[in-house]
N, C-alpha and C positions, 0 to 999 in steps of 0.2 A: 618173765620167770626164768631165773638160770637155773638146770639142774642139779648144780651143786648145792643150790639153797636147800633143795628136797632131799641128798640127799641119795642121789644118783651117780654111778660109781663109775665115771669114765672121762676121763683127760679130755679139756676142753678142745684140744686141738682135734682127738677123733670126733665129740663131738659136731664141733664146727663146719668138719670138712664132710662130715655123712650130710651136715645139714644142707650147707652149700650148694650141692650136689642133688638134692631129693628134691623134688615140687610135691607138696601137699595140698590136695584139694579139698576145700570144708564148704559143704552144704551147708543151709540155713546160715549164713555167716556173718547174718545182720540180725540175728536171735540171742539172746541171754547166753546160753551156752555156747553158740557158733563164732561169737563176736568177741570171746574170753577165748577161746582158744586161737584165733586167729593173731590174737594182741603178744598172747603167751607162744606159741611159737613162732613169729617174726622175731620178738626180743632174744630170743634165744637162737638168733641167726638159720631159721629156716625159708625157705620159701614158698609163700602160701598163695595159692588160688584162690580167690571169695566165690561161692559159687551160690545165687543169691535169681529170686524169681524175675526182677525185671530188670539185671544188668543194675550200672550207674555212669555218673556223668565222666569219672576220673578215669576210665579205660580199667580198673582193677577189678572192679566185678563183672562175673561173667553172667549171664543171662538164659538161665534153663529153663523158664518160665512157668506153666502150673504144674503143680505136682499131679493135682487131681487133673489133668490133662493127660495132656502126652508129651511130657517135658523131655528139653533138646540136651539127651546125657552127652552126648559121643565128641562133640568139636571141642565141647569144656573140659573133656578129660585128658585128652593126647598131650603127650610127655609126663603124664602122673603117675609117679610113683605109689602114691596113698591116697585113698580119698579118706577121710571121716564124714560120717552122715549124720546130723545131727538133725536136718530138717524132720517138722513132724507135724499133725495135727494131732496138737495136747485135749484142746477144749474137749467140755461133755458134749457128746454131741445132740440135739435137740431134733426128731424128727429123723423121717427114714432119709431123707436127700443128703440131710450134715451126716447120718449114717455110712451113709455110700462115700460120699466125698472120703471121710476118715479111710475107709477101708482100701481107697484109692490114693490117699497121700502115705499112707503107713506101712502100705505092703505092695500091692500095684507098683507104686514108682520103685518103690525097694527093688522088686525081680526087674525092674528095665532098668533100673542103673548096675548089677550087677551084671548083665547081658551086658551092657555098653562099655563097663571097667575090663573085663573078658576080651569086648571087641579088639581095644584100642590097647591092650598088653599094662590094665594096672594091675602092679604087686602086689596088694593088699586094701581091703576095704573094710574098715574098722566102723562097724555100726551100733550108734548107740542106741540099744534095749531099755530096757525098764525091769524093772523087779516086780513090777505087776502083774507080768505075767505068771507070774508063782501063785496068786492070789492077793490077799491085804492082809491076812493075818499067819505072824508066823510063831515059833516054841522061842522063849525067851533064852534056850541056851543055845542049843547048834544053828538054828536061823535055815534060813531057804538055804539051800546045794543046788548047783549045777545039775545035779544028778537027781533030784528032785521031778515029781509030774508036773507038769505045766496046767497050772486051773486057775486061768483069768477070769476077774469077778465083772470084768465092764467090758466094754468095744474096744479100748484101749488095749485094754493088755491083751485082748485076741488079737488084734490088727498086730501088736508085734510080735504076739507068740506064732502066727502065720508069715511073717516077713523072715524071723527067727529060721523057721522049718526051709522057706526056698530059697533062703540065703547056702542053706548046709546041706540040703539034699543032693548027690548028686555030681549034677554037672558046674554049678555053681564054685564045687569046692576042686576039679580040677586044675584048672591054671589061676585061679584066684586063690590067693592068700583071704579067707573072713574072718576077723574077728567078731564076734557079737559080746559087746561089752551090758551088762543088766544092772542097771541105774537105780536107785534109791531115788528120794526126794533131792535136787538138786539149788544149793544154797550161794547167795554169792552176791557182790555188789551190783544193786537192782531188783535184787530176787521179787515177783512175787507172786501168788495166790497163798497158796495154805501157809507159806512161811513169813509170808509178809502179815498176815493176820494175824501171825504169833506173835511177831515183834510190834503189831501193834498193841496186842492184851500185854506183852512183858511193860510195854513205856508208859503205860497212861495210869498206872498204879489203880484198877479197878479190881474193889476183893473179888477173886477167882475159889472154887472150890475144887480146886484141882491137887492139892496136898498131898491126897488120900494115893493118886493114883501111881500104882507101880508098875509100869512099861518099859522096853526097851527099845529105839527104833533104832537104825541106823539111817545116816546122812550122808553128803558128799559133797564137801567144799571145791569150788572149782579150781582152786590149787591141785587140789588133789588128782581131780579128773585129768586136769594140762599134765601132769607128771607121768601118769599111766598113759596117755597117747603118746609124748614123746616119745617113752621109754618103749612104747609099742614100733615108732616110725624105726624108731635106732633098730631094733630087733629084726635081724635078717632069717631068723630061723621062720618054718614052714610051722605054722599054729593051727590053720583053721580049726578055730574053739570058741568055747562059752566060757567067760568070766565074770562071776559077778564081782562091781564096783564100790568099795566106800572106803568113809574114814575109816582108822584103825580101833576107833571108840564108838559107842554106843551110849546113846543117852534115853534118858525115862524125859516124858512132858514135864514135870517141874524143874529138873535138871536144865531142861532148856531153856527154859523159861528164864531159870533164875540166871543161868551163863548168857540170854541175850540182855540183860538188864543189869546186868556186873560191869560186861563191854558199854553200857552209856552211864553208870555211875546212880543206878536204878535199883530198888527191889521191889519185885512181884508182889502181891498182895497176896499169898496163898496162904485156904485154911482148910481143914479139913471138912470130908464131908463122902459120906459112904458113896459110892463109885455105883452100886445095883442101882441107888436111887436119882443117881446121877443120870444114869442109861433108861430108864424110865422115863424122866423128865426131858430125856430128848428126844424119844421117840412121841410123845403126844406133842410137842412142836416142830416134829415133821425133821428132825437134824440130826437121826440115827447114823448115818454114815459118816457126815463132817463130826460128830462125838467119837465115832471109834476109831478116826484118826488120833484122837488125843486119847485115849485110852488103851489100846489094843499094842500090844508087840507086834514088831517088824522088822526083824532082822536079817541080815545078809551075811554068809560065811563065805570068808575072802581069799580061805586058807589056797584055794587053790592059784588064786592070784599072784601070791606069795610066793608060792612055789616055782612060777614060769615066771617072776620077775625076783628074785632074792636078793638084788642091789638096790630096789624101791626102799626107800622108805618119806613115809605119808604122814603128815599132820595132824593130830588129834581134834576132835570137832572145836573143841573150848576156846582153843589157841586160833583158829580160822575165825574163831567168830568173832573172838576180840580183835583182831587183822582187821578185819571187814567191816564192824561193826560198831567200833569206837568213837563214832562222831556221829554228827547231822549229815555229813553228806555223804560217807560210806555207807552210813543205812540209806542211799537213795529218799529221804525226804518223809520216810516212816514216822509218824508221831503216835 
């Protein structure tokens, strides 16, 4: 990804030579998101460290091993400039033990790699949040604010509203640069759980009674994401903040629908069909929370984004997703 494609306002020579110059280290870097950002700033002449649980054969990844351990931050971070931390446990977790584990990979490891970034003198540690911890459901006009209460509805979004608070408390924010970046649903070549089930209801043309419904959620193509980290790396000013992340558009469930099935040369089957009776029928089949994914607003206001980045500019979701999504093998093998 070049930043001039996005849209990023700086002479390739400074950018080259800041890149040159910087070592960036990315957690999780063999994950959907760790492994897109790794691809996207290498091309764009940076220098990245993989920092990944059990090392690899080729000497590039390093080896910090369980999170929910007591994973080795300090030897993989000296000469870093940046880290990004992407590592996480997503999954629901099932039982008190995957309980613990979560709360031990999510925020546990979080405050000992900020200890370790500290140790060994990194500039800045750019960690990626979630928008969950706002809650699931937001007003279809202003959306969640930074400025907002934090009331996470799962173990998720507390394990990062907790990682959140002892990233910024403090001593953390002393000689560390943190940004805490708060993520949306995160889309891209490979994506899947809830987005990959979308595009598989958009391709197989089965009637959907999803018509009726009018939401807005916000998304975040990983173009988008790689643009705001760069544009984070380049950024020598002192932040330690909270930003929320996404596209610059906002889409309702049919909209998406019909934009993932535009990109393969497809249309949705949608018809209407009252929404109350809708949410009914999913709650006697046990699928009240997977339904008010597709029905409920979720919105993220980014304006403050904008505002400590004003040379960004970011991709509209429809356009990413025809990018991404145009073929059999961009959609990763979705049918």
């Amino acid at each position: 990804m070049e930043l001039a494609t996005i849209g990023f306002c700086y002479s390739s020579s400074v950018r080259n030579t800041v890149h040159n110059q910087t070592l960036i280290a990315i957690t999780g870097a063999n994950g959907f998101i760790g492994s897109f950002l790794v691809r996207s700033l290498e091309s764009d002449g940076s220098r990245v460290r993989r920092l990944v649980r059990n090392g690899g054969v080729d000497g590039r990844c390093h080896a910090v091993g369980d999170l929910a351990a007591e994973p080795e931050w300090l030897e993989s971070l000296r000469g870093v400039d940046t880290v990004v931390h992407c590592a996480a446990f997503a999954e629901k977790p099932e039982g008190p033990l995957a309980t613990e584990r979560l709360f031990r990979v999510n925020r546990d490891a979080v405050a000992a790699l900020a200890k370790a970034c500290q140790d060994v003198g990194v500039r800045r540690l750019i960690f990626l949040s979630s928008v969950k911890v706002y809650g699931e459901v937001s007003s279809d006009q202003g959306g969640f604010s930074e400025a907002d209460t934090l009331s996470p509805d799962d173990d998720y979004g507390m394990s990062k509203a907790e990682a959140e608070q002892l990233l910024l408390a403090g001593g953390c924010a002393k000689n560390l640069d943190v940004c805490v970046l708060r993520l949306p649903l995160v889309y891209g070549p490979g994506v899947k759980g809830n987005f990959a089930r979308l595009m598989r209801l958009a391709y197989r043309g089965m009637p959907l009674p999803l018509a009726s419904v009018d939401n807005r959620r916000s998304l975040l193509g990983l173009d988008n994401l790689a643009a705001v980290v760069a544009a984070l790396v380049l950024d020598e000013r002192k932040l330690n903040d909270v930003f929320n992340v996404a596209d610059p558009t906002t889409m309702s469930t049919p909209e998406l629908l019909r934009s993932l099935g535009s990109a393969r040369h497809c249309t949705p089957r949608l018809f209407r069909f009252p929404v109350p009776l809708l949410r009914v029928a999913a709650r006697m089949v046990g699928v009240s929370a997977s339904f008010a994914k597709l029905t409920e607003s979720a919105v993220v206001n980014t304006t403050k984004l904008a505002a400590a980045l004003p040379n960004l500019r970011l991709a509209p979701t429809d356009e990413l997703i025809r990018r991404y999504f145009s073929d059999c093998s961009a959609a990763n093998g979705v049918q």
